[in-house]
GUTITI-862644 format. One record per residue: residue in one letter; x, y, z of N, C-alpha, C, CB in turn. Coordinates in steps of 0.2 Angstrom, whole numbers, padded with zeros to 4 digits, always signed. Glycine has a CB too. Layout:
N
AXYZXYZXYZXYZ
...
***
This chain:
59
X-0435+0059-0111-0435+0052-0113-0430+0049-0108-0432+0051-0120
X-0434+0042-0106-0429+0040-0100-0421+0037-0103-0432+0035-0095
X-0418+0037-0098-0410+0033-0099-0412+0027-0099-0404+0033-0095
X-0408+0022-0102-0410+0015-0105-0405+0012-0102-0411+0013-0113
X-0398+0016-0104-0391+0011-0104-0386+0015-0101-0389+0008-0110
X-0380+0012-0100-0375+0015-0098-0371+0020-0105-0371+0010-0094
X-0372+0018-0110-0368+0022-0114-0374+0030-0116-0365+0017-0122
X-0380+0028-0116-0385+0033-0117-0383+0036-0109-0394+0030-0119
X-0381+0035-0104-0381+0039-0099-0374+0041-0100-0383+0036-0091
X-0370+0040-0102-0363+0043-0105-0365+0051-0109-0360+0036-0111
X-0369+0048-0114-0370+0053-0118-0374+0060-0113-0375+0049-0125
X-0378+0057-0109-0384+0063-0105-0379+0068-0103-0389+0059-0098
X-0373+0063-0100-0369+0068-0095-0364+0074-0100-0363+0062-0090
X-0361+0068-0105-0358+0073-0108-0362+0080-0111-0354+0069-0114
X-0368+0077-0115-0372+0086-0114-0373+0087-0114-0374+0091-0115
X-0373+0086-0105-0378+0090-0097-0370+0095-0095-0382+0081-0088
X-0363+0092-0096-0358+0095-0097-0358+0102-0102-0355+0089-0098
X-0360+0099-0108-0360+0104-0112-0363+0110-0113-0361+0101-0117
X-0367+0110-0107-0373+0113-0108-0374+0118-0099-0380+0106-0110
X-0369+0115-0097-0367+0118-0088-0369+0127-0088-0357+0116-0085
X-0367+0129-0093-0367+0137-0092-0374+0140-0094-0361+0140-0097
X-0376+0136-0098-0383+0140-0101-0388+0144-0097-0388+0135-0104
X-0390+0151-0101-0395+0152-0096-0401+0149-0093-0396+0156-0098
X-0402+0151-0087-0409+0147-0084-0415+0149-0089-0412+0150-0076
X-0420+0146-0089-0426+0149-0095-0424+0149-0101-0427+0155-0094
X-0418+0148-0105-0417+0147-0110-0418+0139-0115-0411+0148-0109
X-0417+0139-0118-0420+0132-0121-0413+0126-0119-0422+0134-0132
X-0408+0131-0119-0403+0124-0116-0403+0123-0111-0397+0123-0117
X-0405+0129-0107-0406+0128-0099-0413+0124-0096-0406+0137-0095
X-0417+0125-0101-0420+0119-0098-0421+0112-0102-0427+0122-0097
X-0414+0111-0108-0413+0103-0108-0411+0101-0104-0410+0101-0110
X-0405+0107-0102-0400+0104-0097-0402+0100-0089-0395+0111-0095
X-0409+0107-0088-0414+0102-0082-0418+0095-0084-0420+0106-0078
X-0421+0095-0089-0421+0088-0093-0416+0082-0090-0418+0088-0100
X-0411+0084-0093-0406+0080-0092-0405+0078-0086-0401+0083-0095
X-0404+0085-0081-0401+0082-0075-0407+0077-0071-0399+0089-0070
X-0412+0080-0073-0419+0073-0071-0416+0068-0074-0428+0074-0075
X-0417+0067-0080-0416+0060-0083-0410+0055-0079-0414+0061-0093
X-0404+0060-0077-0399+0058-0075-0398+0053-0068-0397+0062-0077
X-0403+0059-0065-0403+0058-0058-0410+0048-0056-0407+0068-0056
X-0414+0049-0061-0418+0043-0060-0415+0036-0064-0426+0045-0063
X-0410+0038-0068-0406+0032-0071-0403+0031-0065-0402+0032-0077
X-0399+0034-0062-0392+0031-0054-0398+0029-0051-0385+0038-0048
X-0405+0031-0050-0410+0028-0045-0410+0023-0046-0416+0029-0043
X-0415+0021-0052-0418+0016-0053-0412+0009-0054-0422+0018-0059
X-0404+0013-0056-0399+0005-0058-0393+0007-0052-0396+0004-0068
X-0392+0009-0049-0387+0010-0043-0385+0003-0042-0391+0014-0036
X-0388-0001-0039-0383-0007-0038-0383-0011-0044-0385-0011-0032
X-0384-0011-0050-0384-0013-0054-0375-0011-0061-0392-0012-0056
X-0374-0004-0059-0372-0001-0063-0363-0005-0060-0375+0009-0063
X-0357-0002-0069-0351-0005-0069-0348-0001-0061-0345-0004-0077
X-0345-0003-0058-0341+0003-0054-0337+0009-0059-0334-0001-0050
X-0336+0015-0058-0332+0020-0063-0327+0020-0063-0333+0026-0062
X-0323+0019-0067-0316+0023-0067-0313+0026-0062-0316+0027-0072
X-0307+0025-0058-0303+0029-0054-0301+0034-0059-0297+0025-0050
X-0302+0039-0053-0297+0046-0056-0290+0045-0059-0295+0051-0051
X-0289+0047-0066-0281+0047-0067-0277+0050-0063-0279+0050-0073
X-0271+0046-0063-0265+0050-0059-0260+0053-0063-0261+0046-0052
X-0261+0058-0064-0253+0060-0070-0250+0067-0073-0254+0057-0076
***
């Protein structure tokens, strides 16, 4: 399902994050490629549209 918004692409990452170790061929290894698709054609399709990100904390 595609990304719509910036908080639904929040969510993709955090459990494309959650999901980083899974085996390949597994059922979360192949959300996780889901995900990384879905993720990858939302920064296409809104790249110059999107907030700038957060600087890294310093602390």
């Amino acid at each position: 399902m595609p990304i719509e918004s910036e908080r639904e692409l929040e969510q993709a990452v955090q459990e494309f994050q959650r999901l980083r170790d899974a085996p390949e061929g597994s059922e979360e290894g192949r959300r996780r490629s889901v995900l990384d698709a879905d993720i990858k054609a939302y920064y296409a399709r809104c790249a110059n549209t999107m907030r700038p990100a957060k600087p890294p904390s310093t602390g």
